[in-house]
C-alpha positions as CSV (number, residue, x, y, z in Angstrom):
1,X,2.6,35.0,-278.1
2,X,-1.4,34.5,-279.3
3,X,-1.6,32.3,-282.1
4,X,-2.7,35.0,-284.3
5,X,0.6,36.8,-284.2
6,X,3.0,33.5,-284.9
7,X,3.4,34.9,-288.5
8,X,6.7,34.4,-290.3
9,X,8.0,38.0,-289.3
10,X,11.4,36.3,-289.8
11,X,11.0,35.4,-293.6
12,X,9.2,38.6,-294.2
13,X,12.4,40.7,-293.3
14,X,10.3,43.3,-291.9
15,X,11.5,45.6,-289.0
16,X,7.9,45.6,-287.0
17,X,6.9,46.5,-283.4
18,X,5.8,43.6,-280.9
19,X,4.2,44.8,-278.0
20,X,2.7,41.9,-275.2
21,X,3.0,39.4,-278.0
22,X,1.0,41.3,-280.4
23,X,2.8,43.0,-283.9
24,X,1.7,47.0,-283.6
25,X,1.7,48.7,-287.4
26,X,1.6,52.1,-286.8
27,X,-1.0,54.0,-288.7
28,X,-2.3,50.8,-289.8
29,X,-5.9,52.4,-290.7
30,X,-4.5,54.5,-293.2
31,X,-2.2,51.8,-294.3
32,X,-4.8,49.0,-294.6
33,X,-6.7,51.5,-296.9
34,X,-3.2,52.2,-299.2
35,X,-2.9,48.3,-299.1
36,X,-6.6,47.4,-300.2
37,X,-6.3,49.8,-303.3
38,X,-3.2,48.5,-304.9
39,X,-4.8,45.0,-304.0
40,X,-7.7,46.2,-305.8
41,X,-6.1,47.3,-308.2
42,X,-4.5,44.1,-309.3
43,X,-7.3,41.7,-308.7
44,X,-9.8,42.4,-311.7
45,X,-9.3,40.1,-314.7
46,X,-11.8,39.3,-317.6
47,X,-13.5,36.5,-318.8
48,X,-15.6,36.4,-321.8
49,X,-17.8,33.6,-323.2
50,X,-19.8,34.5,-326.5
51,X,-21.5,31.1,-327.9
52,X,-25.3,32.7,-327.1
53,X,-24.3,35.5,-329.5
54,X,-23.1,33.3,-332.1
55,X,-26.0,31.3,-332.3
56,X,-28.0,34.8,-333.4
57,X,-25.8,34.5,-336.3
58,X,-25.5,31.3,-339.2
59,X,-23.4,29.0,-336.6
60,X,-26.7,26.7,-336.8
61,X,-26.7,26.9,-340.4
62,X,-23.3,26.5,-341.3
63,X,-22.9,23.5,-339.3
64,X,-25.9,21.9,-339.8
65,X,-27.0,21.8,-336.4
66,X,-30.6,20.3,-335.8
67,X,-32.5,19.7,-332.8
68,X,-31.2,19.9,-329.5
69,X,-27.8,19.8,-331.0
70,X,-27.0,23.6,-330.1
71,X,-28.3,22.3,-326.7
72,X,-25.3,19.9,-326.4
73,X,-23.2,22.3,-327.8
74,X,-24.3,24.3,-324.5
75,X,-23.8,21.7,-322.6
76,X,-20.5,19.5,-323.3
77,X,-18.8,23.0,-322.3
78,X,-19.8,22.1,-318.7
79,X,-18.6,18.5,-319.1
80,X,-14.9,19.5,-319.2
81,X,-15.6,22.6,-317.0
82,X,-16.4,20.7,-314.2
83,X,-14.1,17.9,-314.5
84,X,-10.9,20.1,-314.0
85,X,-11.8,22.3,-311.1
86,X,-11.2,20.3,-308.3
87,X,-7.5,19.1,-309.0
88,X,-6.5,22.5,-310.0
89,X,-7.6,24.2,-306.9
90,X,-5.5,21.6,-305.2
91,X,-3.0,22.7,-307.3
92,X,-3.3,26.1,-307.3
93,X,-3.1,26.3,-303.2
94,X,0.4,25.2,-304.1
95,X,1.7,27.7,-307.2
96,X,1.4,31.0,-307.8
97,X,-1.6,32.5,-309.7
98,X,0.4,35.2,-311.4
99,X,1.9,32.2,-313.6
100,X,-1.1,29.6,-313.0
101,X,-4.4,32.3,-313.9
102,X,-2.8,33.9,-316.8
103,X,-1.4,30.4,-318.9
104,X,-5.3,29.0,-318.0
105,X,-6.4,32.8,-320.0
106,X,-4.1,31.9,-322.9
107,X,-5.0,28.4,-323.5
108,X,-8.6,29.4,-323.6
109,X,-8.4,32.2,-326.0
110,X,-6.3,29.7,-328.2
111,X,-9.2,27.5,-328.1
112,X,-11.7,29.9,-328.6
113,X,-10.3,31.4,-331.5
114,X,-9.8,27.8,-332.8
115,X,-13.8,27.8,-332.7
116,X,-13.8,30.0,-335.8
117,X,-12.3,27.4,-338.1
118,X,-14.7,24.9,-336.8
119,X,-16.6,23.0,-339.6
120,X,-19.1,20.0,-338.3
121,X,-21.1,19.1,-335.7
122,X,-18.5,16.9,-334.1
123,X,-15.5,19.1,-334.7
124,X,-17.8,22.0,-332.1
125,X,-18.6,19.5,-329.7
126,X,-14.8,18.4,-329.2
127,X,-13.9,22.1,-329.2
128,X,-16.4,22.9,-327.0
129,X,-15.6,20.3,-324.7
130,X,-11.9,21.4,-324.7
131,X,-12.6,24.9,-324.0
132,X,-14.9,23.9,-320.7
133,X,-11.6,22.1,-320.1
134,X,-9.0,24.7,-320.1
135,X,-11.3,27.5,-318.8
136,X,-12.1,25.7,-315.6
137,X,-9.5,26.5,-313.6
138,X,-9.8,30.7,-314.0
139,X,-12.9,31.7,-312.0
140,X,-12.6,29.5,-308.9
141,X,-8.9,29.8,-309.1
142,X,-9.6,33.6,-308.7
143,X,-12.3,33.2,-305.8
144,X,-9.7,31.1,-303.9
145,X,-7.2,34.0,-304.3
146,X,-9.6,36.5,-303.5
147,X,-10.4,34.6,-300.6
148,X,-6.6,35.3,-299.8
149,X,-6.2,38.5,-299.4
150,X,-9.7,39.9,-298.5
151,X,-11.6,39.8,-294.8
152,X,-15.2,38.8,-294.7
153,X,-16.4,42.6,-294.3
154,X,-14.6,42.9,-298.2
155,X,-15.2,39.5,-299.8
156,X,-18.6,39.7,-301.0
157,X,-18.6,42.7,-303.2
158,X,-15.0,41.8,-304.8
159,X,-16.0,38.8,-305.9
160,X,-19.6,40.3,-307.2
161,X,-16.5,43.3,-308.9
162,X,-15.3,40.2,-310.4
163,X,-18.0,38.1,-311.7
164,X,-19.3,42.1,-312.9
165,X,-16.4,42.0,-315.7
166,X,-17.9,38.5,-317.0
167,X,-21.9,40.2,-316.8
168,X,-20.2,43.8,-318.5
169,X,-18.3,41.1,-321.3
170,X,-22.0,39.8,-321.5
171,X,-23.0,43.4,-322.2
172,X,-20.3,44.7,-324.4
173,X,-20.0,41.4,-325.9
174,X,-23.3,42.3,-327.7
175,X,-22.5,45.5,-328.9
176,X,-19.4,44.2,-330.3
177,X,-21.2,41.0,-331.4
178,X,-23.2,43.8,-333.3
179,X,-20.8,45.2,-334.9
180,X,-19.3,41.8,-335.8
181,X,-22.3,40.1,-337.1
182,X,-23.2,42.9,-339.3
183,X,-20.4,43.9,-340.6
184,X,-17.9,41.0,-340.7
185,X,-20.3,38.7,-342.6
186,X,-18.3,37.5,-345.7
187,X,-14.8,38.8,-345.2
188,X,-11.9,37.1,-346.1
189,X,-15.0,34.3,-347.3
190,X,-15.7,33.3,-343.7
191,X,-19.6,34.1,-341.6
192,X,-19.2,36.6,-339.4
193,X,-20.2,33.9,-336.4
194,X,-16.4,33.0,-337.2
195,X,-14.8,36.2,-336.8
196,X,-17.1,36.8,-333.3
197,X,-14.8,34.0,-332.0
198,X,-11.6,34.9,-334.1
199,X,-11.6,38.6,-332.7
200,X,-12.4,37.5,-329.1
201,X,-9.9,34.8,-329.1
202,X,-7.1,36.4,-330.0
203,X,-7.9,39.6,-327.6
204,X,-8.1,38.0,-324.8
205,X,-3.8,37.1,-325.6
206,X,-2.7,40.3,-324.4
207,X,-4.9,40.5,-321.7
208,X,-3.5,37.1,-320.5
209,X,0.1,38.7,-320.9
210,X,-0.7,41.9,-319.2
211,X,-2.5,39.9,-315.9
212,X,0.5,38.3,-315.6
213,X,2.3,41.2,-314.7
214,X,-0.2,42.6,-312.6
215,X,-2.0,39.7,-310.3
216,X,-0.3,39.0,-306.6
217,X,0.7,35.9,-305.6
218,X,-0.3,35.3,-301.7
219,X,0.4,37.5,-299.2
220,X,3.1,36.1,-297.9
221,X,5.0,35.7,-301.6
222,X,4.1,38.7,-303.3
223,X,6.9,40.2,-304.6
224,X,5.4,44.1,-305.3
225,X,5.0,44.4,-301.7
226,X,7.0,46.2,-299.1
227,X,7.9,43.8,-295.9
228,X,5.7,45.7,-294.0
229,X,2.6,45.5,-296.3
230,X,3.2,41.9,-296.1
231,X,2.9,41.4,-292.9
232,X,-0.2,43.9,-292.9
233,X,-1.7,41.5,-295.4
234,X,-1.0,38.6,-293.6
235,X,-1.9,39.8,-290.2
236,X,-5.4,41.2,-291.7
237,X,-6.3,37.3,-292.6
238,X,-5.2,35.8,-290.0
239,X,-7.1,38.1,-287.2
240,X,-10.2,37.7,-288.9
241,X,-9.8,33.6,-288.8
242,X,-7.4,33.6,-285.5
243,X,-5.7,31.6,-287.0
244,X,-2.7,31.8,-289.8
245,X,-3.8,30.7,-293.3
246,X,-0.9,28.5,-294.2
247,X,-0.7,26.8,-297.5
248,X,2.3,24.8,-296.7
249,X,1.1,22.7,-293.4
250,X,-1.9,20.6,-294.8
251,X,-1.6,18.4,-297.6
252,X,-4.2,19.1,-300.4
253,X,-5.7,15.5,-300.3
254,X,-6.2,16.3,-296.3
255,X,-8.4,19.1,-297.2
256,X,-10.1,17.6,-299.7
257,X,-11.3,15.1,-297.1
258,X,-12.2,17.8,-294.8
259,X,-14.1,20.0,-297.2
260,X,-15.9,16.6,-298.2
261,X,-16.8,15.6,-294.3
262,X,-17.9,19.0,-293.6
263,X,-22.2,19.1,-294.1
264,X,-22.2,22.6,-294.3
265,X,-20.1,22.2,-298.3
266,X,-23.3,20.2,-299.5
267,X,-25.2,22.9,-298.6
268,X,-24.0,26.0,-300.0
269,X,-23.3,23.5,-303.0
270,X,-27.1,22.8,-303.6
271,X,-27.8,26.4,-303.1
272,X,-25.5,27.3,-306.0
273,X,-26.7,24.8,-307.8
274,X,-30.2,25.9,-307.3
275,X,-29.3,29.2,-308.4
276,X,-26.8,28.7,-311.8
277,X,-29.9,26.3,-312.6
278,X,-32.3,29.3,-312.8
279,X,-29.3,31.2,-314.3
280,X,-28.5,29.3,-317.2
281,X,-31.2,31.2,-318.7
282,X,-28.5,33.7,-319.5
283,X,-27.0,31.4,-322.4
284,X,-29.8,31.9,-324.2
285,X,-30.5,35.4,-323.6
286,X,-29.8,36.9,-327.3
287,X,-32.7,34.1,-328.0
288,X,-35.0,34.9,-325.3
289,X,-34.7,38.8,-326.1
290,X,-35.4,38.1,-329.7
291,X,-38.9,37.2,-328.8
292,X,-39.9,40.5,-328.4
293,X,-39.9,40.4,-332.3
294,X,-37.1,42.6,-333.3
295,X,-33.9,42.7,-336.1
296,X,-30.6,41.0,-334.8
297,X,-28.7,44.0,-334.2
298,X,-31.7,45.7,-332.4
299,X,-32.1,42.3,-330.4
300,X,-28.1,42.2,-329.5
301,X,-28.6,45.9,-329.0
302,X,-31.6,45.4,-326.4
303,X,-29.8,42.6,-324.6
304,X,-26.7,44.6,-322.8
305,X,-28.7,47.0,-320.5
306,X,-30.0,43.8,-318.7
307,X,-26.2,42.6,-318.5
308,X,-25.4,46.1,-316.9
309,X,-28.1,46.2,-314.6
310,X,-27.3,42.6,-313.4
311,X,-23.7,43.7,-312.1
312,X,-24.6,46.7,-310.6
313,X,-27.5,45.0,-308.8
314,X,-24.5,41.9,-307.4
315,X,-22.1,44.6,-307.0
316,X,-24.2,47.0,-304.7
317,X,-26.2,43.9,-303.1
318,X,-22.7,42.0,-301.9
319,X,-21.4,45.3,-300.7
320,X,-24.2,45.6,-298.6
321,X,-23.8,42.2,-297.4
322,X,-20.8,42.9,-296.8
323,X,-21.2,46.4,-294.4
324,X,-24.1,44.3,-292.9
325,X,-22.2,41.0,-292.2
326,X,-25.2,39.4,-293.4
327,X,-25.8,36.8,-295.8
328,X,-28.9,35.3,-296.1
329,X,-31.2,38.0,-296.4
330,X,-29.0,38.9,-299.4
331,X,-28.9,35.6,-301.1
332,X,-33.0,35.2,-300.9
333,X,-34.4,38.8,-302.1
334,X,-33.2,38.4,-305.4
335,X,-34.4,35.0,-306.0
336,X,-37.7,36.0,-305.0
337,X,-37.0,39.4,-307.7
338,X,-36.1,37.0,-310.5
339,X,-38.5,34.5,-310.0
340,X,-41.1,37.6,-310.7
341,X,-39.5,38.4,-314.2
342,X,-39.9,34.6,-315.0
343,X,-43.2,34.6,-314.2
344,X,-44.0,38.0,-316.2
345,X,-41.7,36.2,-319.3
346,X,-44.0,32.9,-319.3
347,X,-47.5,35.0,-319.2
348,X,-47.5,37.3,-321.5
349,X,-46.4,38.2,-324.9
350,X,-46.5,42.2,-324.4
351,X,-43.4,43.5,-325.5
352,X,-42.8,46.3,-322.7
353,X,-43.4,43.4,-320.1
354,X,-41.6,40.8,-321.6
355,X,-38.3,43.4,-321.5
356,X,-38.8,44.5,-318.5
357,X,-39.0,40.8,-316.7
358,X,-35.8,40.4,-318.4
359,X,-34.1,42.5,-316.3
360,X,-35.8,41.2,-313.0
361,X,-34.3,37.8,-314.3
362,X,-31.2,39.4,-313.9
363,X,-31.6,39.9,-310.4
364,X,-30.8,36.1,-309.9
365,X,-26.8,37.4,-309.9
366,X,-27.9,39.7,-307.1
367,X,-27.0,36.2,-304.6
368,X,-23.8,35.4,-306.3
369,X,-21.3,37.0,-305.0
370,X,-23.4,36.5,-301.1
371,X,-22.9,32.8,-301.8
372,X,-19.6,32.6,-302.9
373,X,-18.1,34.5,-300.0
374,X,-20.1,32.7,-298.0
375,X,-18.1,29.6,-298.8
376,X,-15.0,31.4,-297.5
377,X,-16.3,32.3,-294.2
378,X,-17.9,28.8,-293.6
379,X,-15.3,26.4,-295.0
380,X,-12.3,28.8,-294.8
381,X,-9.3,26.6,-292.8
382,X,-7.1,25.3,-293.7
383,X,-6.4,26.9,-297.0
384,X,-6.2,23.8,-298.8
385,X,-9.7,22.4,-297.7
386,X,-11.1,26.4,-298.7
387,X,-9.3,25.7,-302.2
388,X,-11.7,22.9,-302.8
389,X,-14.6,24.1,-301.2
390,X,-14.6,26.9,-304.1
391,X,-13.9,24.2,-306.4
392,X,-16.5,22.0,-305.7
393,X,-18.9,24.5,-305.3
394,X,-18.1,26.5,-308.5
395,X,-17.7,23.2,-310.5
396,X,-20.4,20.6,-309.2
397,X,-23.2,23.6,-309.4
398,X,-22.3,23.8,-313.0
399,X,-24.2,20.2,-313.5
400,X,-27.1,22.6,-314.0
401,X,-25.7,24.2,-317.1
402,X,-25.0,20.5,-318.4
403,X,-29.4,19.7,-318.4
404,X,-30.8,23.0,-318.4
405,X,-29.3,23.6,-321.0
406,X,-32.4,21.5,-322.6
407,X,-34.9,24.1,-321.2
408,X,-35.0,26.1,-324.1
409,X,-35.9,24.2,-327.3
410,X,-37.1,26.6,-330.1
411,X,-40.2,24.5,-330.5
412,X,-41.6,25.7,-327.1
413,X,-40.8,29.8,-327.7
414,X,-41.5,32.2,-327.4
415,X,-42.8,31.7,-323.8
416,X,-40.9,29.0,-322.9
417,X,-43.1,28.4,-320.3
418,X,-41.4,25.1,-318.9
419,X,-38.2,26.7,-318.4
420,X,-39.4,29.3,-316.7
421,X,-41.7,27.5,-314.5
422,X,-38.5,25.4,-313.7
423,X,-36.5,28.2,-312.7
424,X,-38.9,29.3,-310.4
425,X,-38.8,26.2,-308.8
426,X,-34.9,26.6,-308.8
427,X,-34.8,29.4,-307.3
428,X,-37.4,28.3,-304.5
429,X,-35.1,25.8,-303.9
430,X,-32.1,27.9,-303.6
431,X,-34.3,30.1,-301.2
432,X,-34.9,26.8,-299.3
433,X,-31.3,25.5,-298.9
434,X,-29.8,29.0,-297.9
435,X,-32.4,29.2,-294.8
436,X,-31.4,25.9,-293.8
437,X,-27.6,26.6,-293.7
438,X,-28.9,30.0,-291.8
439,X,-30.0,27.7,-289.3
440,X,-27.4,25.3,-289.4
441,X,-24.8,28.0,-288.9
442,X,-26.5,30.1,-286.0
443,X,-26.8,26.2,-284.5
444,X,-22.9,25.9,-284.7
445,X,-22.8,29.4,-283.3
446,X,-24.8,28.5,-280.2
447,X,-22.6,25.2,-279.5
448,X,-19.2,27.0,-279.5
449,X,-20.8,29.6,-277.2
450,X,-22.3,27.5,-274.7
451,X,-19.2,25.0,-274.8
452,X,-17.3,28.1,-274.1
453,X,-19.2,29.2,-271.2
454,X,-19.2,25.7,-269.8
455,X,-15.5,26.1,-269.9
456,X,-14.9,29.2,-268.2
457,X,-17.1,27.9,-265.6
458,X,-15.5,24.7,-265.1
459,X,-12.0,24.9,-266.2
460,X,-11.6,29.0,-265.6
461,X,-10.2,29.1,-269.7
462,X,-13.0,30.5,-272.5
463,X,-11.1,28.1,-274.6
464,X,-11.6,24.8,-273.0
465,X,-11.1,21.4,-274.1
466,X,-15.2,21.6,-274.8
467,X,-14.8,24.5,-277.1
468,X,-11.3,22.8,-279.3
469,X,-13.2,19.9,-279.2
470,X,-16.0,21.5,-281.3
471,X,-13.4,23.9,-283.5
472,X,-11.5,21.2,-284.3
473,X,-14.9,19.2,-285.7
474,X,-15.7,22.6,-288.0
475,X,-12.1,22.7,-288.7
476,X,-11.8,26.8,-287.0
477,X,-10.8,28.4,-284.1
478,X,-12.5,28.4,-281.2
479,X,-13.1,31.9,-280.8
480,X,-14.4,32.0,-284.5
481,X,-17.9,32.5,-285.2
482,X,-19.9,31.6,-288.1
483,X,-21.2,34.6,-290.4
484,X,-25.4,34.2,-290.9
C-alpha cells in the first residue's frame, strides 16, 4: 500500500473502499465541498486589540504618561507576546485547540478588562506585558490548526478570512470606540478609555465559551465528524504532502531542531519581519488619521473604511494566490502599493491625499496571508517542526512591534516622515527576502527533479536513494515539490 494511504482506517471505525492499495470515497467531490463548509464554518474566531483607540481618549492624561512612555506601553505587549509562542505551539501539536484556543481567549479578555482599573504608569506596563503574554498563543495556535485541515490550494485565503476578523475588529472597534468615548465619559465616575477596555473585555467571555463548542480538534480526533469525513479530512492532507501528518511520531523538541536547521525558516521569518515592521504603523492609526485635522469621533469615524478595505484586499489577494498556486508575486505587489501611500503620507499635508495613502498603506496586509501559508507549504513535516515554524515566524517577526513602536513620536507629526521613510525601506526589504526564498525554493525544486531523473536512469525507481537523500534533508517527500 502507497504511503499516502497508511492512514489509521482502523481507529477511524470507518467502513471505506480500498482498491490497489488506494482508499476510494465515492462522490468524494461533492463530499470534500460538504466537508470544507462545516470546516469553514467552525474555523473563524475573533481577536480584538483596542490600545490605539484608547490613546484618542484621556488614557495619556489619566496616567500621566510622558514621552515615549505610550511608546513602551506599545511595546512591552510584544515582550510577553513573543516569549510564549514557541513553547505553546509545541504544546499545542499535542492538545486539542477546542480546550487550548478558547481558555488562551478567556484569559486575555480577563486581562483586558483588568486594563480599565489600571491607575499608573507601572501598573499599564505590567498589564500590558501580561496581556502580550496570555494572547500569544491564539493567532499562531490558529495558523497551525488551519494548517491542519486545509490544502495549499485553500490555505492562503483562510488564513487572510482569519486575520480579516482582527482588521474588521480594527474597523468596528472604532465605531464602537466612538460610541464609547463619547458617550461613556464619566459614568459610574470612570473616563470612558476605561469602559473601551471594560466592554471589550468582558465580550470577548462568551465568545471564548461559544468557540469552544464550535472549533475542531484535528482531523483525526474531531469528534463532530462522521468516520467517513474523517478519513476524507485526513486523506485530503496527507495527498497533498504524500505523506501522513502525524502528531504523535516526532517529539516536539525534534521539530524544533528541524524547523531551526532548515534555512528556508530564516527566511520567510525576515520577510515577516520586514513586513509587520512597515505594519506597525497600524497601532497608531487613530493618531495618524487624526492628522487630517478632524474631531475624535469624525477621526475614529474616518479610520474603519481603511480597516475594511485592508481585509478585503488580503482576502481576495490570498485567494488568488491561492487558485494561482503562486506566492511571490502576491507577497511583493502590495508592498510596492503600500510603500506608495507612505510616500503620499510623508509629502504632503492635503487632506484628500493624506486619506487616501491611508488606505494604500493598508495594502501592506495584502502579503499576509501569502506569507503565512507559505510557511505551511515550505516547512510543513512533520507536524511538530510546522507547529514551530508558525511560532517562530508569528512570534520573532513581532520584534518589529517591540522598536517601531518608537517611529511615531508626536513631536515629529504630522508627517512623520522618518517612520514612513522606514517603512518603505521595510517593505523593500520584505520585497527583497521573498525573491530570494523564490529562488531558493525553485533551486530545491530543480535538485529533487534532477536527483529523480538520475534515479530512474540509474536505479530504474523515480524515487531513488538520490531523491530520499535530498527529501529527507528538506524534511518532505520525495515526490513533493516546493510551492513558488
Amino acid at each position: 500500500m502507497d504511503e499516502v494511504q497508511h492512514l489509521h482506517l482502523e481507529t477511524a471505525g470507518a467502513d471505506l473502499k480500498v482498491v490497489n492499495g488506494a482508499v476510494v470515497i465515492e462522490d468524494r467531490v461533492h463530499k470534500e465541498k460538504a466537508l470544507l463548509r462545516k470546516i469553514d464554518i467552525r474555523m473563524m474566531p475573533l481577536m480584538i486589540n483596542n490600545i490605539a483607540t484608547a490613546r484618542l481618549g484621556s488614557l495619556e492624561e489619566d496616567i500621566g504618561l510622558v514621552d515615549t512612555q505610550y511608546n513602551t506601553v506599545i511595546s512591552i505587549f510584544f515582550v510577553g507576546y513573543i516569549l510564549t509562542q514557541i513553547p505553546t505551539n509545541m504544546i499545542l501539536n499535542k492538545m486539542r485547540p477546542s480546550i487550548f484556543l478558547p481558555t488562551v481567549m478567556c484569559c486575555w479578555a480577563v486581562v483586558s478588562a483588568s486594563t480599565g482599573g489600571v491607575q499608573s504608569y507601572g501598573g499599564l506596563v505590567a498589564l500590558r506585558f501580561v496581556l502580550g503574554f496570555v494572547e500569544a498563543p491564539f493567532f499562531p495556535g490558529a495558523l497551525f490548526l488551519f494548517s491542519s485541515w486545509y490544502t495549499k490550494k485553500e490555505l492562503a485565503a483562510r488564513i487572510s478570512v482569519l486575520y480579516a476578523a482582527g482588521q474588521m475588529s480594527g474597523a468596528f472597534g472604532g465605531l464602537l470606540g466612538s460610541a464609547i468615548m463619547g458617550g461613556m465619559e464619566g459614568k459610574a465616575g470612570l473616563a470612558a478609555w476605561r469602559w473601551l477596555f471594560i466592554i471589550e473585555g468582558a465580550a470577548t467571555i462568551p465568545v471564548a465559551i461559544l468557540t469552544s463548542f464550535v472549533i475542531p480538534d484535528y482531523p483525526s480526533t474531531t469528534s463532530f465528524l462522521s468516520p467517513e469525513e474523517r478519513i476524507l479530512a485526513i486523506l485530503r492532507i496527507a495527498e497533498e504532502a504524500n505523506e501522513e501528518d502525524d502528531r504523535a511520531e516526532t517529539p516536539a523538541m525534534v521539530g524544533l531542531k528541524m524547523a531551526f536547521t532548515d534555512p528556508a525558516l530564516y527566511l520567510i521569518w525576515f520577510m515577516q519581519l520586514g513586513l509587520n515592521t512597515a505594519a506597525s504603523f497600524i497601532n497608531f492609526f487613530p493618531t495618524i488619521v487624526a492628522t487630517l485635522g478632524y474631531s475624535q469621533r469624525e477621526t475614529l469615524l474616518l479610520s474603519a473604511p481603511p480597516f475594511v478595505f485592508a481585509a478585503i484586499l488580503g482576502i481576495t489577494n490570498s485567494w488568488h494566490s491561492d487558485r494561482t498556486r503562486e506566492r511571490w508575486l502576491h507577497v511583493v505587489w502590495p508592498q510596492i502599493f503600500c510603500s506608495v501611500g507612505f510616500v503620499v503620507s510623508a509629502s504632503t499635508m492635503n487632506a484628500a491625499a493624506r486619506y487616501i495613502s491611508t488606505f494604500l498603506m493598508m495594502s501592506v496586509y495584502g502579503s499576509f496571508g501569502c506569507i503565512l501559508s507559505w510557511v505551511s507549504t515550505t516547512l510543513s513535516r512533520p507536524s511538530s517542526k510546522r507547529a514551530v515554524s508558525y511560532a517562530v515566524v508569528n512570534a520573532f517577526s513581532n520584534f518589529a512591534s517591540i522598536y517601531a513602536s518608537y517611529f511615531y513620536p508626536k513631536r515629529q507629526g504630522p508627517r512623520y516622515w522618518q517612520a514612513n521613510v522606514a517603512n518603505v525601506a521595510f517593505c523593500g526589504a520584505c520585497v527583497f527576502v521573498a525573491t530570494v526564498l523564490k529562488f531558493y525554493l525553485k533551486w530545491r525544486n530543480g535538485k529533487l527533479d534532477r536527483a529523480a531523473e538520475e534515479d530512474l536512469n540509474i536505479e530504474g525507481t523515480a524515487a531513488g536513494s538520490r531523491t530520499k537523500m535530498l527529501a529527507e534533508r528538506w524534511h518532505c517527500h520525495p515526490d513533493y515539490r516546493f510551492t513558488l
